[in-house]
Legacy VTK file of the C-alpha trace (Angstrom):
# vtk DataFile Version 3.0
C-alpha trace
ASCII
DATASET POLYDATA
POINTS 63 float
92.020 84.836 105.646
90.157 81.975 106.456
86.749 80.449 106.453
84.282 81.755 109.064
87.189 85.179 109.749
85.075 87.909 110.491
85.842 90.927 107.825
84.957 94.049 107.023
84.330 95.960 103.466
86.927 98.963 102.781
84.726 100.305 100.766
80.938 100.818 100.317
78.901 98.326 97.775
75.763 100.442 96.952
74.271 97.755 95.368
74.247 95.469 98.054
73.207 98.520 100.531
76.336 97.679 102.508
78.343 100.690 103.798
82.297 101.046 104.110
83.344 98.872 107.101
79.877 96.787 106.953
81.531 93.471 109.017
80.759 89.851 107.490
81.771 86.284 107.584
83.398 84.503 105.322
81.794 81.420 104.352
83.477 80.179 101.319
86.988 80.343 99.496
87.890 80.313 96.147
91.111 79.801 94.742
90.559 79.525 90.662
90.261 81.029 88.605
91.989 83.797 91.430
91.813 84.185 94.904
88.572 85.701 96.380
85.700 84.791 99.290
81.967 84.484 99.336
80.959 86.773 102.471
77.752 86.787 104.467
75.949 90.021 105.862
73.661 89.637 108.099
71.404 91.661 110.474
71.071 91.794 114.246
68.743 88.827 114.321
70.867 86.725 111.704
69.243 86.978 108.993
71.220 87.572 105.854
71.239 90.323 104.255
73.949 89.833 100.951
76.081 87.334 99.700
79.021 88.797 98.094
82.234 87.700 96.543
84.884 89.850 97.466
88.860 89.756 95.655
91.246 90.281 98.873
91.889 93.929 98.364
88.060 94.694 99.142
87.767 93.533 102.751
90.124 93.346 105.616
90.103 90.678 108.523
88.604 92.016 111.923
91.008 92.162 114.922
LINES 1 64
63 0 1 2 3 4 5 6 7 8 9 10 11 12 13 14 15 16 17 18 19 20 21 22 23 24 25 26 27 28 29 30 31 32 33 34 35 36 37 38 39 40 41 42 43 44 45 46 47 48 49 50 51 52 53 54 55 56 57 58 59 60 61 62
C-alpha cells in the first residue's frame, strides 16, 4: 500500500467511532520502528473525522 490508497478497516475501532469496513486514505507511511500507516476518515463533506495508525493486518486496500 501506498500513500493516498484508499483502505478500509477489517475490523471496528470503537474508540474512534469507526465501524468494520469504515474506508480511509492513507496519508502517511511509516517504516520504523515496523511497518504501519497514518489513515484519514473523513465525512461526506471532508471533514475529518480520525486519524489513526493502522499495522497492515488492520486495513485492506480498496479495489
Amino acid at each position: 500500500m501506498e500513500l493516498y490508497d484508499l483502505v478500509e478497516l477489517r475490523d471496528a475501532i470503537p474508540e474512534e467511532n469507526l465501524p468494520a469496513g469504515a474506508v480511509g486514505t492513507i496519508v502517511h507511511v511509516f517504516h520504523q520502528p515496523e511497518l504501519a500507516y497514518e489513515v484519514e476518515f473523513t465525512d461526506e463533506d471532508g471533514r475529518t473525522l480520525s486519524s489513526v495508525a493502522l499495522t497492515p493486518d488492520e486495513i485492506r486496500q480498496r479495489p
